[in-house]
C-alpha positions as CSV (number, residue, x, y, z in Angstrom):
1,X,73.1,84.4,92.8
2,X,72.9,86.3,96.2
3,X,76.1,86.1,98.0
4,X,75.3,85.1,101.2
5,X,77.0,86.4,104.0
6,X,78.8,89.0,102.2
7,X,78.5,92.6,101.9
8,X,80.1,96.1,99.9
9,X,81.7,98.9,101.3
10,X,81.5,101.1,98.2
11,X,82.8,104.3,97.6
12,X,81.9,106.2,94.8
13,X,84.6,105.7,92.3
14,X,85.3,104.7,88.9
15,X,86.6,101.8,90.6
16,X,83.3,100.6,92.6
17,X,81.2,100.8,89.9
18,X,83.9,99.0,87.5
19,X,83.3,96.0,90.6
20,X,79.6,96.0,90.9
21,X,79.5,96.2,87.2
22,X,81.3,92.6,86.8
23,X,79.4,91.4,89.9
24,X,76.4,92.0,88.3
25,X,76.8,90.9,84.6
26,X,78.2,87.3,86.7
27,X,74.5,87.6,88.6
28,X,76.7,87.5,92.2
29,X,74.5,90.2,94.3
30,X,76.3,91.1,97.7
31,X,73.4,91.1,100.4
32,X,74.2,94.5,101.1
33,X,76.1,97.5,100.6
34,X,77.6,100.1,102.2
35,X,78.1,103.4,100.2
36,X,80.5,106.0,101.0
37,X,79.8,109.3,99.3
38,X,82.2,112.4,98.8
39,X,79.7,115.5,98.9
40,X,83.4,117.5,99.1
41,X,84.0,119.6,95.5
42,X,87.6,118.3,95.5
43,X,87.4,115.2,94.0
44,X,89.0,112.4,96.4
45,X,91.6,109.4,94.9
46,X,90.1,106.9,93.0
47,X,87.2,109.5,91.4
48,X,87.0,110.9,87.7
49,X,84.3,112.5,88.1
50,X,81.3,114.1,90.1
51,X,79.0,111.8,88.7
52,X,79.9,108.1,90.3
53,X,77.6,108.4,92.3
54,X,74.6,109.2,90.7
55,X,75.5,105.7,88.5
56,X,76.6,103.9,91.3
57,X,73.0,104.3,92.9
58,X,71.3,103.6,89.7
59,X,73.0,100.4,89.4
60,X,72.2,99.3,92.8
61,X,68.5,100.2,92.6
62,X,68.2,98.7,89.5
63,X,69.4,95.2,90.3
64,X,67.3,95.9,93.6
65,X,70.7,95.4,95.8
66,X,70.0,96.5,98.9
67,X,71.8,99.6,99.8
68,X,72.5,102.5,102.8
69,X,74.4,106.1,102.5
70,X,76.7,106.8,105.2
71,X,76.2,110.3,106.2
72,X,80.0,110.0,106.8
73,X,82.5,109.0,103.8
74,X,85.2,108.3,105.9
75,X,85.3,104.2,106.2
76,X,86.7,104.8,109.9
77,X,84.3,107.0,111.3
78,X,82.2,106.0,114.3
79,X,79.2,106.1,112.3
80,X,80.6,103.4,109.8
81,X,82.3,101.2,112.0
82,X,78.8,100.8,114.3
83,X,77.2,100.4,111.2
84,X,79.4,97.7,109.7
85,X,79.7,96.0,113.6
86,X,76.0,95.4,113.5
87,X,75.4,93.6,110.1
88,X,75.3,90.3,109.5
89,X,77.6,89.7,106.7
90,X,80.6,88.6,107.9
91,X,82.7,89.5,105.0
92,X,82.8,92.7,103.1
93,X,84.3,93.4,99.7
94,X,86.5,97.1,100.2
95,X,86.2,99.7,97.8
96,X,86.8,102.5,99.3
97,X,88.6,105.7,98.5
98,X,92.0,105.4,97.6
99,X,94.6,105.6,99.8
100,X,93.0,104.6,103.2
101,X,93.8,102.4,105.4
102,X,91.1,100.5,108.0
103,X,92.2,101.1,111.1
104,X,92.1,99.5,114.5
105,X,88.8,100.2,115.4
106,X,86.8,98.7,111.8
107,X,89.4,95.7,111.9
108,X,88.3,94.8,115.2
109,X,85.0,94.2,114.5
110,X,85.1,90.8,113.5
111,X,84.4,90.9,110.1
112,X,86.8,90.0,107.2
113,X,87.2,93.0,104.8
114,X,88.1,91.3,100.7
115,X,90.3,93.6,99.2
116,X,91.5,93.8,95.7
117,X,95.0,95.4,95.7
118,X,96.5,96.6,92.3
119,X,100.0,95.0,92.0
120,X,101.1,91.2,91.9
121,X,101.8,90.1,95.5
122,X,104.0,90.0,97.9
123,X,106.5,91.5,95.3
124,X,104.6,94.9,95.0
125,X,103.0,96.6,97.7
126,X,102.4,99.9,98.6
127,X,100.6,102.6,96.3
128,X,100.7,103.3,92.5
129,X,102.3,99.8,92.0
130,X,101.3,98.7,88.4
131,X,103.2,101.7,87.2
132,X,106.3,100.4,89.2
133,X,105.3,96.9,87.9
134,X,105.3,98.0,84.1
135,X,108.6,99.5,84.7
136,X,110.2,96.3,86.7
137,X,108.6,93.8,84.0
138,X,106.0,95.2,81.8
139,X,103.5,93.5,83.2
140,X,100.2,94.8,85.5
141,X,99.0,92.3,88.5
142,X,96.2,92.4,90.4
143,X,95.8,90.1,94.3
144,X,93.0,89.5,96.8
145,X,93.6,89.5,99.9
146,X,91.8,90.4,103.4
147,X,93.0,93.3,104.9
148,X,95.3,93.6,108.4
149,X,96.5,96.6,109.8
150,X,100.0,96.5,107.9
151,X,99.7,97.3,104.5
152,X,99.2,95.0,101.7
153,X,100.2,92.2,104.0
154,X,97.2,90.1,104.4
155,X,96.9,86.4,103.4
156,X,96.5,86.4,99.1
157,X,94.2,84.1,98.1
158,X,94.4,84.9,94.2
159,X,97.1,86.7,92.3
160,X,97.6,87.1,89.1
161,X,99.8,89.0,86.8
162,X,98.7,90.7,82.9
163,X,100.0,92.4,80.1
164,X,100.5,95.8,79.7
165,X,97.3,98.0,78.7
166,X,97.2,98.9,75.0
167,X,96.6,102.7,75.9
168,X,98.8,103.3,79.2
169,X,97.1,106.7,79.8
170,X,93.9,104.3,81.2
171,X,95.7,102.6,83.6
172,X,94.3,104.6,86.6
173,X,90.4,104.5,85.9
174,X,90.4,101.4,83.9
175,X,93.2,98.9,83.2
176,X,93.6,99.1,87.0
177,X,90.0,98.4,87.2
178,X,89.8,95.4,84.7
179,X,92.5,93.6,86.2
180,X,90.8,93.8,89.8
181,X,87.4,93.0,89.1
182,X,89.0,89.9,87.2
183,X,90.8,88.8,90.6
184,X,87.7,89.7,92.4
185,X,85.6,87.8,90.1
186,X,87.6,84.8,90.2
187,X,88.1,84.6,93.7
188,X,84.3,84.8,94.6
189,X,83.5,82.0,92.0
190,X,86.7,79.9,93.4
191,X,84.7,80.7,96.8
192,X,81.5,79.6,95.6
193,X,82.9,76.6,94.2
194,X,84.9,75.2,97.2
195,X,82.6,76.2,99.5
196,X,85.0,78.4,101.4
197,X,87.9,81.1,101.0
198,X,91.5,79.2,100.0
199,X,95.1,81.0,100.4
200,X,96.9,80.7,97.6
201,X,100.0,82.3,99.8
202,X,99.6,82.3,103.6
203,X,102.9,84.0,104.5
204,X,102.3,87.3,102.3
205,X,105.8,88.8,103.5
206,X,108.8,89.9,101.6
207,X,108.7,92.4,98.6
208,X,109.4,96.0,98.3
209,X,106.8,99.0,99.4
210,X,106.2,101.3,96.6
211,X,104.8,105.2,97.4
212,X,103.0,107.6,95.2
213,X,105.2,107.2,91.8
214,X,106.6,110.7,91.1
215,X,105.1,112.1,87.8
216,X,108.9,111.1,85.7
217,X,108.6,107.9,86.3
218,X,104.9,107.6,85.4
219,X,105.4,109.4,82.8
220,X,108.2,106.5,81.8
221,X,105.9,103.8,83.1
222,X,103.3,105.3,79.7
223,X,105.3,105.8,77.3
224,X,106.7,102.1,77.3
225,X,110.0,100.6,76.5
């Protein structure tokens, strides 16, 4: 099923290709995509390896997804927000590097940018938050939203919460991963069903802003109770 109207931005991470895997094996095709490529040797959040890219294009030429490199990786670039101002789609599912933030200039261009944020909303926001969540409750959680300019606080139309990953080591490249495609999975076929996007909670306010977890309590959030 193409998904009309909607669009990727996809950097290359283990995380994009964890979402257009699940897109694809549901047959839900964005119309077009967006891909962000780090040509840097230093490897950039959200990246395991060097080689993302080369099986994120392969996967996009294969299923004959329609697809354009930005000559610029950096989602806020002049290049990208012209290029995302003049397509059609008027939504666009985010995966992009981690730890960026769309800034004024993308947000303004009047289309709706799905993101999939890794922590159970509005209680945690913020970076690193399913190792903050594993500590709090022992549970990982996963929310769509669409982006604003303040962080994590955009209208949820989906959240749900899961249990902890049998090997906790994963969480970053995989666990994290799972649970988001799930959400993002669901929330497209909810879309397709009703016809149109829901909010499962308008008001997404409240909660506690988590930062980078320093590598102690990580190392806590692993090893378990």
């Amino acid at each position: 099923m193409l998904l009309k109207g909607i669009g990727m931005i996809a950097a290359d991470t283990s995380r994009t290709i964890y979402y257009l895997d699940g897109l694809i094996k549901e047959r839900m095709f964005p119309e077009f995509v967006l891909v962000l490529i780090n040509k840097d040797e230093q490897l950039l959040p959200g990246q395991e390896n060097s080689k993302s890219e080369n099986k994120l294009i392969g996967l996009l030429e294969f299923n004959n997804i329609p697809y354009k490199i930005s000559e610029d990786k950096n989602i806020n670039s002049n290049e990208v927000v012209q290029l995302i101002g003049s397509r059609h789609e008027s939504i666009f599912i985010f995966s992009g590097f981690g730890g960026v933030l769309l800034r004024e200039d993308i947000l303004s261009t009047g289309k709706k940018f799905l993101h999939i944020h890794g922590g159970y909303l509005p209680d945690f926001k913020g970076s690193t938050t399913n190792y903050f969540s594993l500590i709090h409750e022992n549970t990982i959680g996963a929310s769509s939203i669409f982006l604003t300019k303040d962080i994590d606080c955009g209208p949820v139309l989906l959240r749900k919460k899961f249990s902890p990953p049998q090997d906790r080591t994963e969480i970053d490249h995989i666990s994290d991963s799972e649970a988001r495609v799930n959400v993002l999975i669901e929330t497209l076929k909810k879309y397709i069903n009703d016809g149109m996007f829901s909010f499962e909670l308008e008001r997404n306010t409240g909660g506690e802003t988590y930062y980078i977890i320093h590598p102690v309590l990580k190392h806590i959030a692993i090893l378990g109770k």
